[in-house]
C-alpha positions, 0 to 999 in steps of 0.5 A: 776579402771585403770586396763584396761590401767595397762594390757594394757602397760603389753600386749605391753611389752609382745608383744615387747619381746617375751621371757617376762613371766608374773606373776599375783599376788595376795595377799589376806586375809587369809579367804577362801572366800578372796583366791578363790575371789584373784583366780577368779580375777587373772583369769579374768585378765589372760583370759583378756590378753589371749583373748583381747590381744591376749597373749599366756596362757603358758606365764601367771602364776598367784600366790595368797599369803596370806599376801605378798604386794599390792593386786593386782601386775603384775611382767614382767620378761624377760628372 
């Protein structure tokens, strides 16, 4: 898909404001198999932003909720 673009325009906000926080969210399905697949995905992500973008891993959290929104969200938050 398009993610690569998304982490993208995420990475040069990061980058832009020093002070944003990263959250990754993930909302999966309630079976096991669905949350450790949500946990390995926001992982990926993480270790993408961290390695190719150069951000630092103090700034990412990431966060699998059963039921929640879209599968995948990214929320920017300044502080």
């Amino acid at each position: 898909g398009d993610n690569k673009a998304m982490l993208a325009t995420v990475a040069s906000k990061l980058k832009a404001n020093p002070n944003c926080m990263i959250t990754i969210n993930g909302y999966p399905e309630t079976s096991k198999a669905s949350q450790a697949n949500c946990q390995k995905r926001l992982d990926a992500v993480k270790i993408y932003l961290i390695e190719k973008e150069g951000i630092s891993a103090d700034r990412i959290t990431t966060n699998c909720e059963v039921g929640g929104g879209d599968k995948n969200t990214i929320d920017v938050k300044c502080n």
